[in-house]
C-alpha positions as CSV (number, residue, x, y, z in Angstrom):
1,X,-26.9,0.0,-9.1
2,X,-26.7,3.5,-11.2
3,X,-29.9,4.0,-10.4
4,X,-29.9,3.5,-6.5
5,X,-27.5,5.2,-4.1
6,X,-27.9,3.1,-1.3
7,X,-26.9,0.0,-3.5
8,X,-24.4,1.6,-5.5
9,X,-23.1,3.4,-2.0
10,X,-22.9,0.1,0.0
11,X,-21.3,-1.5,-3.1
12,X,-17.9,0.7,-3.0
13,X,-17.9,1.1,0.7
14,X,-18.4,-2.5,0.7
15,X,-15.9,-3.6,-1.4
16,X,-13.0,-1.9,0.0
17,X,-14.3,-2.4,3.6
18,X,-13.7,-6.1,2.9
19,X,-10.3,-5.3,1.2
20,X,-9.4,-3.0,4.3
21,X,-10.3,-5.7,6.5
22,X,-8.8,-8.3,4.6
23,X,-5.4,-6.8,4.9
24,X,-6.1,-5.8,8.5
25,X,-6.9,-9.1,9.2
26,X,-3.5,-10.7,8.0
27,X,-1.9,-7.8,9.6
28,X,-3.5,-8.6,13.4
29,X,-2.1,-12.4,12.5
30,X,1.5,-10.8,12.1
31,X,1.2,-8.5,15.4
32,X,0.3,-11.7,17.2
33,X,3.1,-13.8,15.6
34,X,5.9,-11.0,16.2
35,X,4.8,-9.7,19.5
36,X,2.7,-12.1,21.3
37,X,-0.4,-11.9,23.2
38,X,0.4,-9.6,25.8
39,X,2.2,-7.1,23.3
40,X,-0.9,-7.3,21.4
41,X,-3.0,-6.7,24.4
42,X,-1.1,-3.2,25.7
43,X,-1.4,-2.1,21.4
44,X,-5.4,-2.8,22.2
45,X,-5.2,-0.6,25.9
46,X,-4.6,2.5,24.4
47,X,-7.9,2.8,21.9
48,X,-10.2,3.6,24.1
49,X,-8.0,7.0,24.9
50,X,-7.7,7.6,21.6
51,X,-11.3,7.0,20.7
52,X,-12.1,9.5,23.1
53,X,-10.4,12.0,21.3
54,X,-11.6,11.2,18.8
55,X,-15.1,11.6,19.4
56,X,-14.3,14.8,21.2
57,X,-12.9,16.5,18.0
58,X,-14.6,15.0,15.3
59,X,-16.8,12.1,15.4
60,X,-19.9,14.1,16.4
61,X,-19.1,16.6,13.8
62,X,-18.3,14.5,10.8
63,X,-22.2,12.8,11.5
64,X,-23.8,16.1,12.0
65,X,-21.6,17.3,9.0
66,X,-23.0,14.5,6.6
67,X,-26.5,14.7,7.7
68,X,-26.7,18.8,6.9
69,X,-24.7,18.6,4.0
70,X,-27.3,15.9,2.2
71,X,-30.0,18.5,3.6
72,X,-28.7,21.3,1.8
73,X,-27.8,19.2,-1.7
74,X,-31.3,18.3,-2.3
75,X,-32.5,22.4,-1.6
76,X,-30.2,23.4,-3.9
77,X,-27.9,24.9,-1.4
78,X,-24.1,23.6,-2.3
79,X,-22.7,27.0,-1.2
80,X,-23.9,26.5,2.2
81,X,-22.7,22.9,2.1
82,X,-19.5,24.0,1.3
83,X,-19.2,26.4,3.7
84,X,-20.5,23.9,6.7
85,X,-17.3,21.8,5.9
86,X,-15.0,25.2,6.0
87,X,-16.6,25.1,9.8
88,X,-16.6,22.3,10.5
89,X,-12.6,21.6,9.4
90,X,-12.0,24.8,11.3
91,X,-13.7,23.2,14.7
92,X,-12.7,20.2,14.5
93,X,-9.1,21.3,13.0
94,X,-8.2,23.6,16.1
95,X,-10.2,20.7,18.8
96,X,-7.5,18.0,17.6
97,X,-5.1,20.1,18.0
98,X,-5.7,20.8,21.5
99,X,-6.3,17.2,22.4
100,X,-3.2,15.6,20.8
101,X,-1.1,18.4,22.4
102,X,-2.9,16.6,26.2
103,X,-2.6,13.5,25.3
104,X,0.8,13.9,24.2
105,X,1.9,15.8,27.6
106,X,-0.2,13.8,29.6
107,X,1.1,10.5,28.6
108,X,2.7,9.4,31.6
109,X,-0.4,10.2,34.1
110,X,-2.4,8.6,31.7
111,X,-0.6,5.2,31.7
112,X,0.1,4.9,35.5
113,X,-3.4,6.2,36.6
114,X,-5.4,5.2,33.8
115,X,-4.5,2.3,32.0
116,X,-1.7,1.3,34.8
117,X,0.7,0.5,32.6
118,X,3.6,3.1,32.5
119,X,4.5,0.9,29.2
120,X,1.6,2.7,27.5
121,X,3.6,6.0,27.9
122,X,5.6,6.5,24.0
123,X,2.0,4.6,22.8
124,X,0.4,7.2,23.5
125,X,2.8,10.4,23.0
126,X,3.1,8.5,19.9
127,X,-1.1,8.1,19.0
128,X,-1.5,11.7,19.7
129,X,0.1,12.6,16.3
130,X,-3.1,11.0,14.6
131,X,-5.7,13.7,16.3
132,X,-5.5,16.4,13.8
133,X,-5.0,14.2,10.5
134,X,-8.1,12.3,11.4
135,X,-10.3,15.4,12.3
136,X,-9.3,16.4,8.2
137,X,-9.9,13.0,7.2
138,X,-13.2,12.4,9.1
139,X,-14.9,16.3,8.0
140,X,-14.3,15.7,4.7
141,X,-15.4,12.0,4.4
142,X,-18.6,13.6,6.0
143,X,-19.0,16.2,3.4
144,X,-19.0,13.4,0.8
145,X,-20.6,10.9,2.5
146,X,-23.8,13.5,2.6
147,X,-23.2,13.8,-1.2
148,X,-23.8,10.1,-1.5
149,X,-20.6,10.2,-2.8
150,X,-18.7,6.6,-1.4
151,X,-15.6,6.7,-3.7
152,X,-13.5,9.3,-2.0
153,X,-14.0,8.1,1.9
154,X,-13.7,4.4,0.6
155,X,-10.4,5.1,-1.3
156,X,-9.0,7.3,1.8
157,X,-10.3,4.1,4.4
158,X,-8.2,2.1,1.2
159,X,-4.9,4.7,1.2
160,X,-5.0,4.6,5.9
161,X,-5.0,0.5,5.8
162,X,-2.4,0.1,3.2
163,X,-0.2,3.4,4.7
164,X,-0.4,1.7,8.0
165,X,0.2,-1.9,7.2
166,X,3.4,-1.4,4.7
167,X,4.8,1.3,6.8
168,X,4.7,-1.1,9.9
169,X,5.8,-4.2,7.5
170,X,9.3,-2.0,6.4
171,X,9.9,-0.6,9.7
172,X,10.0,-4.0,11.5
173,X,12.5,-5.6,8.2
174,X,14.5,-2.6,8.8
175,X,15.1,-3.3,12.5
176,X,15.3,-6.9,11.5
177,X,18.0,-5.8,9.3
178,X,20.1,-4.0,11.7
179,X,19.3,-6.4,14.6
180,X,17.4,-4.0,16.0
181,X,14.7,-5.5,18.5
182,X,11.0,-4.0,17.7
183,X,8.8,-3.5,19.8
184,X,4.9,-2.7,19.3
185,X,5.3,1.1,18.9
186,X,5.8,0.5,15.7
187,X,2.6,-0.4,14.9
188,X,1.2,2.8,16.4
189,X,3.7,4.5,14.2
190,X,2.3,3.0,11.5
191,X,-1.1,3.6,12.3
192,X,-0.2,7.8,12.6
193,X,1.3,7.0,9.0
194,X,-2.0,5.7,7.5
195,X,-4.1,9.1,8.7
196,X,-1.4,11.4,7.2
197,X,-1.4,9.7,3.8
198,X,-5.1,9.4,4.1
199,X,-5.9,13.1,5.1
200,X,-3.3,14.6,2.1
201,X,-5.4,12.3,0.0
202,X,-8.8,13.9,1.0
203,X,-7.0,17.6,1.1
204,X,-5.6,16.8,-2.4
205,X,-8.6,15.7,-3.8
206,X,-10.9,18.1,-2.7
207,X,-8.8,21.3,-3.1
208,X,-8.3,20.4,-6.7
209,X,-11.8,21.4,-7.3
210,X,-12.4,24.5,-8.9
211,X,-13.5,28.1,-6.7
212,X,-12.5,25.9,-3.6
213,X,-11.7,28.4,-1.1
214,X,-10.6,27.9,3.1
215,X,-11.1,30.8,5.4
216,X,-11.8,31.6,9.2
217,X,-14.4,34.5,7.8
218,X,-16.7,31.8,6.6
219,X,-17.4,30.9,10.5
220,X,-18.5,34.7,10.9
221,X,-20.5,35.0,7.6
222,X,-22.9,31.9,8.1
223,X,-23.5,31.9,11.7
224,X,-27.3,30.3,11.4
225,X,-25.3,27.8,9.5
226,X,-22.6,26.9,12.0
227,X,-25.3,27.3,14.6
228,X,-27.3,24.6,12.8
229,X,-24.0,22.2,12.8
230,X,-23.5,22.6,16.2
231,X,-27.3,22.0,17.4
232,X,-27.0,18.4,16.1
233,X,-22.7,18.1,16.5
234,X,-23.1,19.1,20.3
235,X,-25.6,16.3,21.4
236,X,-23.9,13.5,18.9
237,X,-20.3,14.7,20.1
238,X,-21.7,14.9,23.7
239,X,-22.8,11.3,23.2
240,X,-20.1,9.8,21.8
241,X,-17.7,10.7,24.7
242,X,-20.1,9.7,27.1
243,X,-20.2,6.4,25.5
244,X,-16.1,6.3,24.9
245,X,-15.8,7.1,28.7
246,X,-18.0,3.9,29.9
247,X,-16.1,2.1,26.9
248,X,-12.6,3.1,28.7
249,X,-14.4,2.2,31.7
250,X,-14.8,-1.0,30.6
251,X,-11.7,-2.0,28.9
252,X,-9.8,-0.9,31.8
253,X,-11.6,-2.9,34.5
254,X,-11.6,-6.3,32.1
255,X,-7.5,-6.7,33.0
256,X,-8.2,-6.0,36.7
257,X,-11.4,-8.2,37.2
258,X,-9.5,-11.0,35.3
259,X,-6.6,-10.6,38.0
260,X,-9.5,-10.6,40.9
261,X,-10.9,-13.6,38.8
262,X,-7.4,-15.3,39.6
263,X,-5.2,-14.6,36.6
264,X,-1.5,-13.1,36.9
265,X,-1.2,-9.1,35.4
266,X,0.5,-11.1,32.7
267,X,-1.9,-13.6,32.1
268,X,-5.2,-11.2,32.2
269,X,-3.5,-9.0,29.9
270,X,-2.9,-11.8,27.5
271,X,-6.6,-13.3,27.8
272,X,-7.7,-9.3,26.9
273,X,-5.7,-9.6,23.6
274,X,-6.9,-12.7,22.7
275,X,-10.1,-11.3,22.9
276,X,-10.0,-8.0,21.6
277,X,-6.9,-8.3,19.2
278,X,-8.1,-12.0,17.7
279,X,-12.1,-12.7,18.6
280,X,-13.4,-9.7,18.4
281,X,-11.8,-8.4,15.1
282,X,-13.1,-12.0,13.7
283,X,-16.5,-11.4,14.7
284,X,-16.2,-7.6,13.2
285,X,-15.2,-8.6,10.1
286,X,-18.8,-9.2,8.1
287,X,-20.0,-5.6,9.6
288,X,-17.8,-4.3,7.0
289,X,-21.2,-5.0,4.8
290,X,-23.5,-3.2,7.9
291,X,-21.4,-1.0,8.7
292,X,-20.8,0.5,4.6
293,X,-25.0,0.0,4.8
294,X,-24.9,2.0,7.7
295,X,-22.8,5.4,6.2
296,X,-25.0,5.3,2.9
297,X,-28.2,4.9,5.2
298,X,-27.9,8.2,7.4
299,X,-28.4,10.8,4.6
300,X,-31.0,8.5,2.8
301,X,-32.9,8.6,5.5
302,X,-32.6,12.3,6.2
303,X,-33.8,12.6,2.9
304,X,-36.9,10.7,3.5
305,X,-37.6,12.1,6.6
306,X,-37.7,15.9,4.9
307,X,-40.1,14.6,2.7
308,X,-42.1,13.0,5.5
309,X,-42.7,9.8,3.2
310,X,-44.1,7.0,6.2
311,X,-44.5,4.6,3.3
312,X,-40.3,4.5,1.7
313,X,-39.5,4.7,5.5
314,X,-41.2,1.8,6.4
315,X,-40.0,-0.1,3.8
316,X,-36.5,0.4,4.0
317,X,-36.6,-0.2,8.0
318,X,-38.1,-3.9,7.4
319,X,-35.3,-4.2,4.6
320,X,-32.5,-3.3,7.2
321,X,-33.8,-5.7,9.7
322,X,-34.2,-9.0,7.4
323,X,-30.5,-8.1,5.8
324,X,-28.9,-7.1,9.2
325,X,-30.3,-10.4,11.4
326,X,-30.0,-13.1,8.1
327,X,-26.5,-11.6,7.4
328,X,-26.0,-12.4,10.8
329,X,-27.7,-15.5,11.6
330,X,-25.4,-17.3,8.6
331,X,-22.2,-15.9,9.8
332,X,-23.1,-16.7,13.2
333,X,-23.8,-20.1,12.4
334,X,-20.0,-20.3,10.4
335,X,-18.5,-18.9,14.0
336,X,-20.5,-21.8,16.0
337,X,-19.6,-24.6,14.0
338,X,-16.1,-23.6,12.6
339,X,-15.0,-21.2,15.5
340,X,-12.5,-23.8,16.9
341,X,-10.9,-24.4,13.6
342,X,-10.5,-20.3,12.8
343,X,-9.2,-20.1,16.2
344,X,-6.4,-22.4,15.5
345,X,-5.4,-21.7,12.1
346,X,-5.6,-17.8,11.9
347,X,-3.6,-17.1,15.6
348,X,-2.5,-20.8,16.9
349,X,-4.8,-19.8,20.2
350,X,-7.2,-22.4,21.0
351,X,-8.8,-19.4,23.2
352,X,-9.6,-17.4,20.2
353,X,-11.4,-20.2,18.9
354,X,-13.6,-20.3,22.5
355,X,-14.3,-17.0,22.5
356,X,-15.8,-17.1,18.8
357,X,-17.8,-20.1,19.3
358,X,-19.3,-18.0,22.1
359,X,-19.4,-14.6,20.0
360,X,-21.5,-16.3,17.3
361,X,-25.0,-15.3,19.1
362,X,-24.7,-12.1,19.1
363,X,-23.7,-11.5,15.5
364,X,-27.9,-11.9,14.6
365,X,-28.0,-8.6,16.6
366,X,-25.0,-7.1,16.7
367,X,-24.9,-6.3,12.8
368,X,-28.9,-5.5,12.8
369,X,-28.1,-3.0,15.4
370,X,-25.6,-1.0,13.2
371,X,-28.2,-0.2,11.2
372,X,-31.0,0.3,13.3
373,X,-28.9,3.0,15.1
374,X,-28.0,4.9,11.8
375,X,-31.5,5.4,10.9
376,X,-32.5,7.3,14.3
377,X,-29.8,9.5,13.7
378,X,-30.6,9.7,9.8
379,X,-33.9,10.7,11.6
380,X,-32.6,13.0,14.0
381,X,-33.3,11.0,17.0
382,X,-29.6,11.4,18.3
383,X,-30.5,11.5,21.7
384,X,-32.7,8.3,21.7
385,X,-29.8,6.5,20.0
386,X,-27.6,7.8,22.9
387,X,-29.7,6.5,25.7
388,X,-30.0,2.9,23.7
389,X,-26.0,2.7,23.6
390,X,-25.6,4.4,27.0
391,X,-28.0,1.2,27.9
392,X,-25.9,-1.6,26.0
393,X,-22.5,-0.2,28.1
394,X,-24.3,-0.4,31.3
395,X,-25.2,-4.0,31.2
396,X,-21.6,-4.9,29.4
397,X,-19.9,-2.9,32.3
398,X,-22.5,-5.0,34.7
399,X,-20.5,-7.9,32.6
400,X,-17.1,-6.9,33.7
401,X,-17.9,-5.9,37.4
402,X,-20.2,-8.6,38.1
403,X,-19.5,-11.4,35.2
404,X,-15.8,-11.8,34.9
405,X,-15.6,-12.0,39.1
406,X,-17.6,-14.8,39.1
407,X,-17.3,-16.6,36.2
408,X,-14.3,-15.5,34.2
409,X,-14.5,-14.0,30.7
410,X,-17.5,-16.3,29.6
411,X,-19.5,-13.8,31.8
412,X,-18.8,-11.1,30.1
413,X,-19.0,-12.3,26.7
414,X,-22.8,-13.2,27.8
415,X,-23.5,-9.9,29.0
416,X,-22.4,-8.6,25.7
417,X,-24.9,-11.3,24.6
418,X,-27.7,-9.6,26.6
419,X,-26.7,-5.5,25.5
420,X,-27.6,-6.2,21.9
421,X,-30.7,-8.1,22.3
422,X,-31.7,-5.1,24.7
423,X,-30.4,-2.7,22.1
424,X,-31.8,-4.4,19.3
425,X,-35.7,-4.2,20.8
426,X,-35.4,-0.4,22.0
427,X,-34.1,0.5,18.6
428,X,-37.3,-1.7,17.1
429,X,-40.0,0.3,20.1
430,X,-38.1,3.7,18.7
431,X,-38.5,3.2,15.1
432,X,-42.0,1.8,15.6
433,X,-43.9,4.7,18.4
434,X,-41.8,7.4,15.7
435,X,-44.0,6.1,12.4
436,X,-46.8,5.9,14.8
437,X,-46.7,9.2,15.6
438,X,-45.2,10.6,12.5
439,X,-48.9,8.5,10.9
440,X,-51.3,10.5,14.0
441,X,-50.2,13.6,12.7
């Protein structure tokens, strides 16, 4: 494990991934108990906003950020690494910023027009304080990440789930205490908690090193260096929204086709929670193996690609697809056969337990595709990976339009079935016509 960063990497990331997701887990169980289904469903509404903004200020940047800093390691070049994160804290810094003050003023447009629900109004003015504590937390997890170095972003994902979860916990035994009725704010509260503690953590830790040193001048000093960030930020960043803009597309339309399907505003809103409060998080839960894989894999394979070595690549690809589709063939199987039970004993929802028993196919491809995708943009192949997930939304959006109207939410969860077998072969025809033309050269 010493000896291998990709092993030793996906070992730490793993192991508090599952811990993260352990407490998570027991923590979606409480939301459902306390608030109920529909409660649950408008805490899920408001993500998609927020993972806009996300992606907007620093999701793009933190990838591009990790890529180029793993570039510059192995020349030698840790001054120019170091200044790339001064840049890229300083963009990402001042976008947040911008963003939470929108969403914040925009709140009430947003929930009437948007997610039409003017109960989505303090959620949001409340989510907006996250933006600029996750833009710190995300640029420096980058800058380590493209060290190889898992500890610190693993401990910070560790310090935002247990911030989060405690803070919600003694908020809601406060009201308790003075009779006070909660409501779900409070677990948006908590979730602006985690990303403060976890962003001092990151700030704390990283300016405790020595000749560590923040200033605007270093965007004017090294401008073939933030140009070189921005080349591969711009395309990744312009991706990522594209992609969050057909996800809000879709989770807004889900509610309104199950109401054209035949269900009350009530009762759609409450199937949508089931499903993406209780399912989905069940089915999410193993990709905290793929998805650590996944982080550890991007510089690795930036590394490999410098060195043009056709051979290690082609290795590791045929290693990520037989660990990706058995991890998810066996858990898959668990969700067919036990799906039912889970349903019933995690969130008393015999619906839950349906949904996961139809869920189980697409795990085989769902967690392959995490890392399939990581490699083309270890490779630099953003754009291809942003045409295969701007692929996967159409047909899932197809799913909502066409699937829920005439069969309910079964129809949609088969035409998330069908995106990741179609994302799952165009990342395979990618990965294969690349070594086949990296090998005619």
């Amino acid at each position: 494990m010493s000896k291998n960063p990709i092993i030793r990497g996906t070992f730490i990331l793993t192991t508090t991934g599952f811990l993260t997701r352990f407490i998570g887990f027991f923590f979606r169980m409480f939301l459902s108990h306390t608030f109920g289904e529909e409660q649950v469903g408008l805490y899920q509404l408001i993500f998609p906003l927020y993972a806009l903004c996300f992606s907007l200020s620093s999701a793009g940047i933190e990838i591009a950020l990790s890529r180029n800093v793993e570039r510059k390691i192995s020349m030698g070049k840790k001054s120019e690494a170091d200044t790339m994160l001064y840049q890229a804290l300083l963009i990402s810094g001042c976008l947040s910023l911008i963003l939470s003050c929108l969403l914040h003023k925009c709140a009430t447009p947003l929930s009437i027009y948007i997610l039409g629900d003017l109960r989505c109004e303090p959620l949001l003015k409340t989510l907006s304080l996250t933006l600029p504590f996750a833009s710190i937390h995300s640029c420096i997890c980058g800058y380590y990440l493209g060290q190889k170095k898992t500890e610190i972003p693993a401990i910070s994902q560790l310090c935002e789930q247990l911030g989060r979860v405690l803070s919600v916990y003694s908020i809601y035994k406060i009201l308790e205490h003075n009779h006070t009725q909660a409501t779900i704010g409070i677990a948006v509260l908590g979730l602006a908690i985690g990303e403060m503690l976890s962003a001092f953590f990151c700030m704390r830790h990283f300016t405790m090193r020595p000749h560590t040193r923040f200033g605007v001048a270093t965007l004017q000093k090294e401008k073939h260096l933030f140009r070189e960030l921005t080349s591969l930020a711009m395309p990744l960043t312009s991706s990522r929204v594209l992609m969050n803009v057909l996800q809000s597309v879709e989770t807004i339309s889900i509610p309104m086709c199950l109401q054209k399907f035949g269900h009350t505003s009530s009762e759609a809103l409450g199937t949508y929670g089931v499903l993406t409060g209780m399912a989905l998080p069940c089915i999410f839960f193993p990709t905290a193996i793929t998805n650590s894989v996944s982080t550890v894999l991007l510089p690795t394979v930036a590394e490999i690609e410098a060195e043009n070595n056709l051979v290690r690549l082609k290795a590791l690809i045929q290693k990520v697809i037989f660990f990706g589709f058995g991890l998810g063939a066996i858990c898959g199987l668990v969700f067919l056969f036990f799906g039912s039970f889970f349903g019933k004993l995690l969130f008393q929802s015999s619906l839950a337990g349906d949904y996961l028993r139809t869920l189980a196919w697409i795990c085989p491809f769902l967690y392959m595709n995490n890392t399939l995708i990581s490699i083309l943009n270890g490779l630099g192949k953003a754009t291809n990976s942003f045409f295969i997930n701007i692929t996967s939304l159409a047909i899932r959006i197809f799913g909502v339009w066409v699937g829920i109207s005439t069969y309910g939410m079964q129809g949609y969860l088969w035409g998330l079935l069908g995106s990741q077998l179609i994302v799952s072969l165009l990342c395979i025809c990618n990965l294969k016509w690349y070594i086949g033309s990296r090998q005619l050269e």
